[in-house]
VEXKOL-183844 format. One record per residue (C-alpha): residue number from 0; x, y, z. Coordinates in nm, 4 decimals. Example, Ala and Ser with C-alpha at 12.3 -4.5 7.8 and 13.67 -1.06 7.14 Angstrom:
BEGIN
<vexkol->0&c1->1.2300&c2->-0.4500&c3->0.7800>
<vexkol->1&c1->1.3670&c2->-0.1060&c3->0.7140>
***
This chain:
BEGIN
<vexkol->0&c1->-0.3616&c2->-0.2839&c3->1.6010>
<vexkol->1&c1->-0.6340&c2->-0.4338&c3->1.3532>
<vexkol->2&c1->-0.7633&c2->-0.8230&c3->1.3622>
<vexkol->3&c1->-1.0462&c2->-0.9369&c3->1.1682>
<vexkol->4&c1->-1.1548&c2->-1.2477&c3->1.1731>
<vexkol->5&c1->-1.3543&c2->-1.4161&c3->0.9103>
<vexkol->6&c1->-1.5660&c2->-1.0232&c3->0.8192>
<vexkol->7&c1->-1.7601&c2->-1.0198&c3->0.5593>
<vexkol->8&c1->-2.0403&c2->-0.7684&c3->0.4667>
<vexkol->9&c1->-2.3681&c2->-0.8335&c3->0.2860>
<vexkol->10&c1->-2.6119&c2->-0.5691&c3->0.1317>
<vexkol->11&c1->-2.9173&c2->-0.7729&c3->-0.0140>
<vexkol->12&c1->-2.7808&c2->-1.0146&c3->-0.2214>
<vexkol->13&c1->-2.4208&c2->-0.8583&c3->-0.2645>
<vexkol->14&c1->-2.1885&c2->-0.9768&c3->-0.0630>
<vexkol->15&c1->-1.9175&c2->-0.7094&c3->-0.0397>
<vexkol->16&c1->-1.6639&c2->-0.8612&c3->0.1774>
<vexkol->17&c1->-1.6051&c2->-1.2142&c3->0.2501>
<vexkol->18&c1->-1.4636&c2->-1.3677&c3->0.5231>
<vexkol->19&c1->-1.1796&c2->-1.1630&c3->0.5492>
<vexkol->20&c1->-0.9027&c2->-1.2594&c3->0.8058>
<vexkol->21&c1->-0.5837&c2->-1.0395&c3->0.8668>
<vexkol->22&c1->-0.3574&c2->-0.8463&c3->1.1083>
<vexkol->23&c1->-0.2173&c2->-0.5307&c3->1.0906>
<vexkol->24&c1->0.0544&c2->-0.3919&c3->1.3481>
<vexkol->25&c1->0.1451&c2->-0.1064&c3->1.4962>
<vexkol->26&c1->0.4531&c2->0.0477&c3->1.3133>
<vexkol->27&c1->0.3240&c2->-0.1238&c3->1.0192>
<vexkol->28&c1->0.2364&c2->0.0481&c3->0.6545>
<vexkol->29&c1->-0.0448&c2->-0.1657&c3->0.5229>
<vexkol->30&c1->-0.1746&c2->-0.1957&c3->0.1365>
<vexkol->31&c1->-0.4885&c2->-0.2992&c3->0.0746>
<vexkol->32&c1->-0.5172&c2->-0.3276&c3->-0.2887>
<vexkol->33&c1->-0.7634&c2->-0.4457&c3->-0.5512>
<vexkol->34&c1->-0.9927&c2->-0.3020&c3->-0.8360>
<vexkol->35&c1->-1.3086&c2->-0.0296&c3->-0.8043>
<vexkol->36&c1->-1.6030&c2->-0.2264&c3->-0.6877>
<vexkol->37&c1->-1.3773&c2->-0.4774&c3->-0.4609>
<vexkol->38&c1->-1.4971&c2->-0.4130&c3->-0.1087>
<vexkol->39&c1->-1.2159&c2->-0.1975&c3->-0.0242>
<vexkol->40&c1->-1.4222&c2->0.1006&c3->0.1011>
<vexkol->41&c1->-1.6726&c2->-0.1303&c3->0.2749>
<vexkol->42&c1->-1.4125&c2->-0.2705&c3->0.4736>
<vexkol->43&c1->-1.2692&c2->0.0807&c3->0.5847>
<vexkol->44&c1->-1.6025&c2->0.1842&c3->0.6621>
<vexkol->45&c1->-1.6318&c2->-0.1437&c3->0.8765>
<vexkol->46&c1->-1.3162&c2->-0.0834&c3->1.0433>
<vexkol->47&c1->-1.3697&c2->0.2910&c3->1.1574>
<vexkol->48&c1->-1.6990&c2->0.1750&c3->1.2908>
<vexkol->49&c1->-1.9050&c2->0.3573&c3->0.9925>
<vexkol->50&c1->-2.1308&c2->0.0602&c3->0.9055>
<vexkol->51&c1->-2.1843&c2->-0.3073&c3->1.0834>
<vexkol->52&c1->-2.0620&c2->-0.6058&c3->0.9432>
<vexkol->53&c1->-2.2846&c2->-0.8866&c3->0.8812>
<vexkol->54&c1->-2.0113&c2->-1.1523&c3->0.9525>
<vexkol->55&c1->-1.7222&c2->-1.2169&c3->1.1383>
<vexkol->56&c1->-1.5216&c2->-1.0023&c3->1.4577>
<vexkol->57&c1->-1.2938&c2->-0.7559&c3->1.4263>
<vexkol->58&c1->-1.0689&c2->-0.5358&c3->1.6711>
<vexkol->59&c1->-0.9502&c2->-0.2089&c3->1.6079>
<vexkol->60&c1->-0.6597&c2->-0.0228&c3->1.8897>
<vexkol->61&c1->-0.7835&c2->-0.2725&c3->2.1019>
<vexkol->62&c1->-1.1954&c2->-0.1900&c3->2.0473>
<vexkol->63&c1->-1.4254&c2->-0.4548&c3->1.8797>
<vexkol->64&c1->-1.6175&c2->-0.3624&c3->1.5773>
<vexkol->65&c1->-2.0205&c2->-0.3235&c3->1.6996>
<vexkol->66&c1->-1.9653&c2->-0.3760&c3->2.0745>
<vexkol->67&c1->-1.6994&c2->-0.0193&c3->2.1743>
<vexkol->68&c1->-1.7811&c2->0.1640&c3->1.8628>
<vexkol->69&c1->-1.7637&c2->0.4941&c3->2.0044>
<vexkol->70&c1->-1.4040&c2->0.4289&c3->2.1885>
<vexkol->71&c1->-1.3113&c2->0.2790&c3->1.8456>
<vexkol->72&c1->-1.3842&c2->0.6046&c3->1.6660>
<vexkol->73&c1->-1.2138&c2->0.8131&c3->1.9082>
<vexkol->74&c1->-0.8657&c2->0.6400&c3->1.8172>
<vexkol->75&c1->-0.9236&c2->0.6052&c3->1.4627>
<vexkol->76&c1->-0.8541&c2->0.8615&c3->1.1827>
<vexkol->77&c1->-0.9759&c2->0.7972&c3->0.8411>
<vexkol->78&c1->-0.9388&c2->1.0168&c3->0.5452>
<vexkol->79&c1->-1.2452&c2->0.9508&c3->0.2876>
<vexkol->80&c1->-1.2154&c2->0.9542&c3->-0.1295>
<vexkol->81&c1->-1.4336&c2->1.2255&c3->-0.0974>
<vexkol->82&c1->-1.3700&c2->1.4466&c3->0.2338>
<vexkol->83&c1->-1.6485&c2->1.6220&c3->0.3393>
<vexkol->84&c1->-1.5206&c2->1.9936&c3->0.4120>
<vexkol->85&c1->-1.6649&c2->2.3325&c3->0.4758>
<vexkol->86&c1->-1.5748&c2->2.5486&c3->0.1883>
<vexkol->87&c1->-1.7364&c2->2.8880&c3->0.3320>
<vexkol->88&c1->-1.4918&c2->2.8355&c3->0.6265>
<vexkol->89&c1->-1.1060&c2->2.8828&c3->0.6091>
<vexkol->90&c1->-0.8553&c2->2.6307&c3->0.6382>
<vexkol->91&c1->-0.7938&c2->2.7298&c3->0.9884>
<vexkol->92&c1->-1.1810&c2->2.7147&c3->1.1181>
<vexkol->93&c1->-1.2454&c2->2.4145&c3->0.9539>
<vexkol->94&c1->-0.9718&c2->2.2162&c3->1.1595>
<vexkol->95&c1->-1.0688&c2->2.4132&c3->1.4679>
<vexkol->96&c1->-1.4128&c2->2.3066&c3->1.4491>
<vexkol->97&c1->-1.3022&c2->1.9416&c3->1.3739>
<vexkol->98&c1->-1.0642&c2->1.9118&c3->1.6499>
<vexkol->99&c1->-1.3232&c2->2.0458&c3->1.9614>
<vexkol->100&c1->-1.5553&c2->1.7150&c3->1.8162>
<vexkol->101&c1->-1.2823&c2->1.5321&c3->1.8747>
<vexkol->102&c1->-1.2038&c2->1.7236&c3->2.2274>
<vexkol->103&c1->-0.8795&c2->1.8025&c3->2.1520>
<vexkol->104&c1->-0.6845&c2->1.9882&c3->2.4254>
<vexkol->105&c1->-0.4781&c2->2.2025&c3->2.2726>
<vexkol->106&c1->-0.6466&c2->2.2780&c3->1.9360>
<vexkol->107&c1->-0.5053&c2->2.5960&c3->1.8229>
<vexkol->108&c1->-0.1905&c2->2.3551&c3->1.8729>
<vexkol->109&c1->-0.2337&c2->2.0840&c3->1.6998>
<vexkol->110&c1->-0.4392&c2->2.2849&c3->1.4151>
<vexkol->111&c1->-0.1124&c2->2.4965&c3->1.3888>
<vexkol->112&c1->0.0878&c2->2.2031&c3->1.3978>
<vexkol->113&c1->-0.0475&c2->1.9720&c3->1.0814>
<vexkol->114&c1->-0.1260&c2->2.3099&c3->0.8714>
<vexkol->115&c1->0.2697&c2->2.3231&c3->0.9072>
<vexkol->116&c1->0.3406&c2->1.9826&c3->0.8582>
<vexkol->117&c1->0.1252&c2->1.9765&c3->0.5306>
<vexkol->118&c1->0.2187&c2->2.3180&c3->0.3763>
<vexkol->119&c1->-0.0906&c2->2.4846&c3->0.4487>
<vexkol->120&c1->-0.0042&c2->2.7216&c3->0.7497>
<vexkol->121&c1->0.0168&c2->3.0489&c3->0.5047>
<vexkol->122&c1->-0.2975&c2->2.9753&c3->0.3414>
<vexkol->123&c1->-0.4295&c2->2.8982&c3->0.6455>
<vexkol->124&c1->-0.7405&c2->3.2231&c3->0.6507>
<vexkol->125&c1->-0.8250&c2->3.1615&c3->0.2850>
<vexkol->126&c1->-1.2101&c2->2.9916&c3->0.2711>
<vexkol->127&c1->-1.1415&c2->2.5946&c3->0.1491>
<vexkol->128&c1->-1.4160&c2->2.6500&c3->-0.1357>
<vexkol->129&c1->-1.1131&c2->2.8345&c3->-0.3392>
<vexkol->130&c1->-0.8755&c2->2.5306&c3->-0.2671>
<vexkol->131&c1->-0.7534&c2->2.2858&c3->-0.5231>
<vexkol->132&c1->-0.8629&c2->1.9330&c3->-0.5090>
<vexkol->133&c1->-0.4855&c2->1.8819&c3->-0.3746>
<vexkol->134&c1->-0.4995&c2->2.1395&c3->-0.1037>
<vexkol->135&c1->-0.8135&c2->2.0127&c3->0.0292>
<vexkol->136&c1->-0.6730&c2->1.6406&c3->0.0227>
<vexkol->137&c1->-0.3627&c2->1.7744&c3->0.2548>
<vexkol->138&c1->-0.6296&c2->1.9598&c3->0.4382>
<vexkol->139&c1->-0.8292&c2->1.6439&c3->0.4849>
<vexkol->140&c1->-0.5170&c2->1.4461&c3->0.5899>
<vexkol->141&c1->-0.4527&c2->1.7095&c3->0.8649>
<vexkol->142&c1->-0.8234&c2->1.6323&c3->0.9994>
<vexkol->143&c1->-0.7321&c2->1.2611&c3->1.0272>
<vexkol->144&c1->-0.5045&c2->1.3103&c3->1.2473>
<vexkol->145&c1->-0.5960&c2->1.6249&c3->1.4788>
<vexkol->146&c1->-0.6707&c2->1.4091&c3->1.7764>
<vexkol->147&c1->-0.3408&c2->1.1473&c3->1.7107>
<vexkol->148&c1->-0.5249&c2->0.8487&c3->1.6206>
<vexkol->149&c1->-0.3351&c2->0.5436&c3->1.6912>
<vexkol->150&c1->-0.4736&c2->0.3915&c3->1.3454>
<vexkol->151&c1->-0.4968&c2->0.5769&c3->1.0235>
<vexkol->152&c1->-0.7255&c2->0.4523&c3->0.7048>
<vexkol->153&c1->-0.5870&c2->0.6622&c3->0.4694>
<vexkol->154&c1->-0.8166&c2->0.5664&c3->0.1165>
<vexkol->155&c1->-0.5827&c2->0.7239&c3->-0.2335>
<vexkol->156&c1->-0.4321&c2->0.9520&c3->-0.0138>
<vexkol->157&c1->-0.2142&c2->1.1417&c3->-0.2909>
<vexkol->158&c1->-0.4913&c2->1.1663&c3->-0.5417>
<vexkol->159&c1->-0.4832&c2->1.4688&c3->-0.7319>
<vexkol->160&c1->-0.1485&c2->1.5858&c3->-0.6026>
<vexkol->161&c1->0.1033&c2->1.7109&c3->-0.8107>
<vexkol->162&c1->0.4449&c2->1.5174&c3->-0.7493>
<vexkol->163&c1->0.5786&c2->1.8102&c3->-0.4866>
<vexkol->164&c1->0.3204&c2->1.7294&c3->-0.2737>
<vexkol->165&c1->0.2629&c2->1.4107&c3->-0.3329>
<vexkol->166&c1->0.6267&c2->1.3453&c3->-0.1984>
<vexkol->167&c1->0.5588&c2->1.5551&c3->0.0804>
<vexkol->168&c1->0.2435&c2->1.2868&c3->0.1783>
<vexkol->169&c1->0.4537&c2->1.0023&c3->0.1370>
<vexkol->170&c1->0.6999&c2->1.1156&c3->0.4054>
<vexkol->171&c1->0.4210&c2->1.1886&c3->0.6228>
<vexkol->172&c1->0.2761&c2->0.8605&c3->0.5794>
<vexkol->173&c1->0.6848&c2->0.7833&c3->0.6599>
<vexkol->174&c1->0.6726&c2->0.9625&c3->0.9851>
<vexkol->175&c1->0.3349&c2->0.8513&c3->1.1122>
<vexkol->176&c1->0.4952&c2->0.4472&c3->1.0740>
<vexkol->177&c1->0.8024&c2->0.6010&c3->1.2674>
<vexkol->178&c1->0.5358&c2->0.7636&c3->1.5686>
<vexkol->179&c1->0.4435&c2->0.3980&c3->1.5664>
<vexkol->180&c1->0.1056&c2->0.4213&c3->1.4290>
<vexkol->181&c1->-0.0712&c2->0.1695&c3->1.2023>
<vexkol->182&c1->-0.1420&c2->0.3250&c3->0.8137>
<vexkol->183&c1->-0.4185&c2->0.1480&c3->0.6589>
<vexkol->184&c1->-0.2988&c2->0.2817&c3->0.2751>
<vexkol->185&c1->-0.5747&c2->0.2188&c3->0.0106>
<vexkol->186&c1->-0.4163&c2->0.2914&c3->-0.3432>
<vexkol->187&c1->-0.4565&c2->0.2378&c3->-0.6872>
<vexkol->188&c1->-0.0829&c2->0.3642&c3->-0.7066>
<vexkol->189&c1->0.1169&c2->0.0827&c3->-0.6598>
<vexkol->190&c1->0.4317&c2->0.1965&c3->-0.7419>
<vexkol->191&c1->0.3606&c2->0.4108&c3->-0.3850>
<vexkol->192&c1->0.2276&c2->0.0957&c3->-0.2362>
<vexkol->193&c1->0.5351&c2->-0.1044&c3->-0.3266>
<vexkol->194&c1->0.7682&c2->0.1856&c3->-0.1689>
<vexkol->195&c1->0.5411&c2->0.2814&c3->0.1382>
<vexkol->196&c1->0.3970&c2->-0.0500&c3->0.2714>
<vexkol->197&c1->0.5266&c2->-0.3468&c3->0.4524>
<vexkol->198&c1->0.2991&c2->-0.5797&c3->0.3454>
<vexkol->199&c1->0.0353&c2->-0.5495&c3->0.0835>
<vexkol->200&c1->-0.3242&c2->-0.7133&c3->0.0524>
<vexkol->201&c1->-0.4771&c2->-0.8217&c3->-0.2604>
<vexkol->202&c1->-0.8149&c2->-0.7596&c3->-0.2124>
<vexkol->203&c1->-1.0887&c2->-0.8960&c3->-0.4471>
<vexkol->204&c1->-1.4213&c2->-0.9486&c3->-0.2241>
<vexkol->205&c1->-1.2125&c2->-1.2347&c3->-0.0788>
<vexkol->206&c1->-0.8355&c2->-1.1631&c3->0.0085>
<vexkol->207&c1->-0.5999&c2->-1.3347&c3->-0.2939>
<vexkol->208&c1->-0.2614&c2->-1.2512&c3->-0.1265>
<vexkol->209&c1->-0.0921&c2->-1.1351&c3->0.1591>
<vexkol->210&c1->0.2680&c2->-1.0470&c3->0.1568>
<vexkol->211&c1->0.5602&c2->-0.8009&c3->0.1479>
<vexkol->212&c1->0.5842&c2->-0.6760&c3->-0.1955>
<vexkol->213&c1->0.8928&c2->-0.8729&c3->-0.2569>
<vexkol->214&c1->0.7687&c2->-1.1845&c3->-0.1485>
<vexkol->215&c1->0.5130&c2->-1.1572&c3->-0.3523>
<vexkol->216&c1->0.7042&c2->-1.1152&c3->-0.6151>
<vexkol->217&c1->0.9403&c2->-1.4095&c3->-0.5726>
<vexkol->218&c1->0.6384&c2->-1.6557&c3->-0.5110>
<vexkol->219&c1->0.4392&c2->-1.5317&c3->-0.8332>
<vexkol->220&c1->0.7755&c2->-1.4670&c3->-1.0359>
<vexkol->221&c1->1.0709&c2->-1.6360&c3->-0.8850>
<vexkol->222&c1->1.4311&c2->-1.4735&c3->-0.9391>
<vexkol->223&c1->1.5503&c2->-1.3692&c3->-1.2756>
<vexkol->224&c1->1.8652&c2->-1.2442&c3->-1.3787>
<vexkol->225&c1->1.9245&c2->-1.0636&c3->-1.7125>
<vexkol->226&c1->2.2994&c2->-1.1478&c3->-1.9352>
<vexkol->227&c1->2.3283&c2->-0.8788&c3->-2.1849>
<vexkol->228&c1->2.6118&c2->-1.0107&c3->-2.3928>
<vexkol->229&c1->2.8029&c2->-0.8616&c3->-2.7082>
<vexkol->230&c1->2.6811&c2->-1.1445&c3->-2.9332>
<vexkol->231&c1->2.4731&c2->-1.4566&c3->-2.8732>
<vexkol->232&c1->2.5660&c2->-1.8326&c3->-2.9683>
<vexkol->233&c1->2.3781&c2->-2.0978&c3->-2.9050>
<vexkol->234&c1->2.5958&c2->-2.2613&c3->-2.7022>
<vexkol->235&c1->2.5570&c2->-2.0091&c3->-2.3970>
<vexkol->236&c1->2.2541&c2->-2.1243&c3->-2.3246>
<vexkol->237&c1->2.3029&c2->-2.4935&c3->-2.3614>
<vexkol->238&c1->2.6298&c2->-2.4318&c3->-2.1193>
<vexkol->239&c1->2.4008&c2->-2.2342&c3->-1.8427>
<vexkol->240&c1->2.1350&c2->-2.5411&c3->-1.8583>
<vexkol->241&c1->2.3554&c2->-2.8049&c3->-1.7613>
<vexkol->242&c1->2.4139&c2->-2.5995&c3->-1.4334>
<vexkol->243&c1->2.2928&c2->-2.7318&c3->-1.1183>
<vexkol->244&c1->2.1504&c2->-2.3679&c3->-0.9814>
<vexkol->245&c1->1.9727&c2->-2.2768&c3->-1.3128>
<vexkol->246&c1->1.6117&c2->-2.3148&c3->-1.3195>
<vexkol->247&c1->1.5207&c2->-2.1977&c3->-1.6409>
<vexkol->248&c1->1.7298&c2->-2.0131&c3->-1.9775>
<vexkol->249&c1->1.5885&c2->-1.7972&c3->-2.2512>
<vexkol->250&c1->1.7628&c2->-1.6325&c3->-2.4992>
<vexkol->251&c1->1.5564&c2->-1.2936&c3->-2.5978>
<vexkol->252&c1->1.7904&c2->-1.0900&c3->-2.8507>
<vexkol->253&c1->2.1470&c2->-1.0521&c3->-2.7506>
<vexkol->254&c1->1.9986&c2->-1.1603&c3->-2.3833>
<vexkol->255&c1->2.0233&c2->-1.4680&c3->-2.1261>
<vexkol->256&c1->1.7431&c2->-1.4649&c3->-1.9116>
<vexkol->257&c1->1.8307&c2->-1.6529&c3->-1.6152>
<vexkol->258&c1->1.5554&c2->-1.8063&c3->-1.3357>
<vexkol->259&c1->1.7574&c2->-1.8937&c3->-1.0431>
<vexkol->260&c1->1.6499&c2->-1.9392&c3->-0.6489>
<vexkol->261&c1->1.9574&c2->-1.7492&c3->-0.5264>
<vexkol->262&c1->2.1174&c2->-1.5313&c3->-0.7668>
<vexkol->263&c1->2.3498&c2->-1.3786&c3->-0.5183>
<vexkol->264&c1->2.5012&c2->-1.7385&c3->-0.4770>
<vexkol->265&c1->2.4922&c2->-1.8564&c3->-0.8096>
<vexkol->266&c1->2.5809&c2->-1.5339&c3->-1.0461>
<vexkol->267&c1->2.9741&c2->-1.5658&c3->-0.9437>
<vexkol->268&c1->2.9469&c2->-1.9462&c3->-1.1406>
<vexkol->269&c1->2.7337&c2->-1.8389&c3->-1.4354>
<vexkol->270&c1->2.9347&c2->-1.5403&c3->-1.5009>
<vexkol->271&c1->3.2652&c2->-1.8151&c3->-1.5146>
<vexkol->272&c1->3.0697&c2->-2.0491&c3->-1.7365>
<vexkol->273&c1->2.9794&c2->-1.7591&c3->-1.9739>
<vexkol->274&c1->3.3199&c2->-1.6273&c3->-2.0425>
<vexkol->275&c1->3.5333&c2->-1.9773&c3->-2.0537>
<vexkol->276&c1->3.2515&c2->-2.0343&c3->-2.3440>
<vexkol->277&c1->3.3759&c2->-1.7178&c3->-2.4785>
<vexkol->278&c1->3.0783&c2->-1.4828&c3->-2.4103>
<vexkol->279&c1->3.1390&c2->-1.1454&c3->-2.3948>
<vexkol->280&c1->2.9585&c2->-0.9984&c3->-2.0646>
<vexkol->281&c1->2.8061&c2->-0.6519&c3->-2.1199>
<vexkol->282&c1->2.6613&c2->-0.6319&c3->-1.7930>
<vexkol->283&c1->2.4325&c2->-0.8377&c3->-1.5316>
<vexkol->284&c1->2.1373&c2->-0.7185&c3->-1.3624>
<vexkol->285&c1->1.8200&c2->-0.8643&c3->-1.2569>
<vexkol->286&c1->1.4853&c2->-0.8890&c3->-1.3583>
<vexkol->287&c1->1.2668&c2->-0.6723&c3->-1.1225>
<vexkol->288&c1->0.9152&c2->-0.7625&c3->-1.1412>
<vexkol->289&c1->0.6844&c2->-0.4848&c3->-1.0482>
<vexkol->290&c1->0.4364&c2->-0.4680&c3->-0.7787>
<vexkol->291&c1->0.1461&c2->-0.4267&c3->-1.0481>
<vexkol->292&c1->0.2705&c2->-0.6912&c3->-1.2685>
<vexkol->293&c1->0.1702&c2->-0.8962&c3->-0.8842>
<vexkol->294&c1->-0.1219&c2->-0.7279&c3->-0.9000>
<vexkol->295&c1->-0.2517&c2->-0.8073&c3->-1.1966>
<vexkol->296&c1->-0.1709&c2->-1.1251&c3->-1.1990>
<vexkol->297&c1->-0.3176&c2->-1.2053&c3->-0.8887>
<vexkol->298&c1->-0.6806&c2->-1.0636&c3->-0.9816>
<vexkol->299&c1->-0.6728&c2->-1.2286&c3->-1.3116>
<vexkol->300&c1->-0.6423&c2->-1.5503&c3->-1.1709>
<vexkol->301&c1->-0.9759&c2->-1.7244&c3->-1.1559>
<vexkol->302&c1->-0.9940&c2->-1.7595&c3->-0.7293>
<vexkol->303&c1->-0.6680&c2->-1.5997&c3->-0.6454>
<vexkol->304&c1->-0.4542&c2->-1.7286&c3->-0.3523>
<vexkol->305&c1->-0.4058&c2->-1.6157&c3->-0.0623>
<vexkol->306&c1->-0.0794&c2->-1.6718&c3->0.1601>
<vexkol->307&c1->0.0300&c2->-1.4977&c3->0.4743>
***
């Protein structure tokens, strides 16, 4: 659904993006990640057909970026940090007018249809100037996707919402991956990124990574399991070394903290070891790294990586 290959944007002597390379799919929730001031924005913009890039191709539902711009735009939606919306107008009219510039055919339809889906049908004749920020996000969201784009840039798209409807987003987002659409999810909340998306991008001007969130994870990280035992000796960890599976022990409190390559194999012979050395087993679980402690370790690394 989205190639680039090798984009990159300059303005003056900024270069915003750089040589970026990467496939998206249809069906596919997609993270692109990094910090304010990355190129993340640019590179929606670029995408949608918004601005030119200086560099590099890139195809979009099958259109390439500065040669079908206008077909492009007609199967993209894109909801903006800052949607642009007509507060004298209600809900209603505002979609209405949106949807006939995108020549939908059944407008009062489809208008009906996402004011439902987002929770806005009964406020639907109240002017959008006495909306909260959160109602005119959901509102913006509906606009995205009056005329069924087959690719959705969606840039912090539960900003401002309180966790009710902020939940309610996130199975939307949910449903549109089901209708076999491709999400383009911009977020600084990774904890949503790491439970909506596929695969995430770590995006720093350049790309750093290029994963699933748990293969990130296990490339940056590795496997950890965590022994919480009744009393530590010294021996536990010398016993747990001399295994064959065992990467790396340390001994943090009354804990074993265990790097192993397949945990699910291995556990059933560390768990023996431990208890014929007389180590009382509290219970075993295993480390989870988060998504943001991938994060941040990727964009604090001078260059980043980038795998695929």
């Amino acid at each position: 659904m989205i190639v680039t290959e090798g984009l990159g944007k300059r303005f003056g002597e900024l270069q915003a993006v750089d040589n970026l390379s990467l496939r998206v799919h249809a069906g596919e929730v997609f993270g692109f990640l990094g910090p304010n001031g990355a190129g993340k924005t640019t590179t929606v913009r670029m995408l949608s057909a918004l601005i030119g890039p200086t560099s590099g191709k890139a195809w979009v539902a099958g259109c390439e970026v500065g040669r079908q711009d206008g077909e492009l735009r007609r199967k993209v939606g894109i909801l903006t940090e800052s949607p642009g919306l007509y507060d004298r107008l209600s809900a209603e009219r505002n979609l209405e007018f949106f949807a006939r510039l995108y020549e939908v055919a059944d407008v009062a339809g489809q208008v009906e249809r996402y004011l439902r889906l987002l929770g806005l049908w009964d406020r639907r004749h109240e002017p959008v100037g006495g909306f909260s920020k959160g109602m005119r996000q959901k509102l913006a969201i509906a606009r995205a996707m009056l005329h069924e784009p087959q690719v959705v840039f969606l840039d912090e798209p539960t900003s401002a919402l309180d966790p009710e409807a902020a939940r309610l987003v996130r199975e939307f987002v949910a449903e549109l991956k089901h209708e076999g659409r491709a999400i383009f999810l911009c977020t600084h909340n990774l904890d949503e990124a790491d439970r909506l998306c596929d695969r995430v991008a770590v995006f720093r001007t350049r790309l750093l990574a290029l994963d699933t969130p748990a293969a990130l994870r296990r490339q940056l990280f590795g496997r950890s399991v965590v022994f919480h035992l009744r009393a530590m000796e010294a021996s536990f960890a010398e016993r747990l070394r001399a295994l064959p599976a065992v990467q790396s022990v340390q001994v943090v409190d009354r804990k074993l903290v265990v790097g192993l390559e397949d945990p699910e194999s291995a556990n059933p012979q560390l768990i023996r070891t431990l208890v014929e050395a007389g180590a009382d087993i509290q219970f075993v679980g295993e480390l989870r790294r988060t998504l943001e402690d991938v994060y941040l370790k990727l964009v604090e690394m001078p260059g980043g990586r980038a795998t695929t």
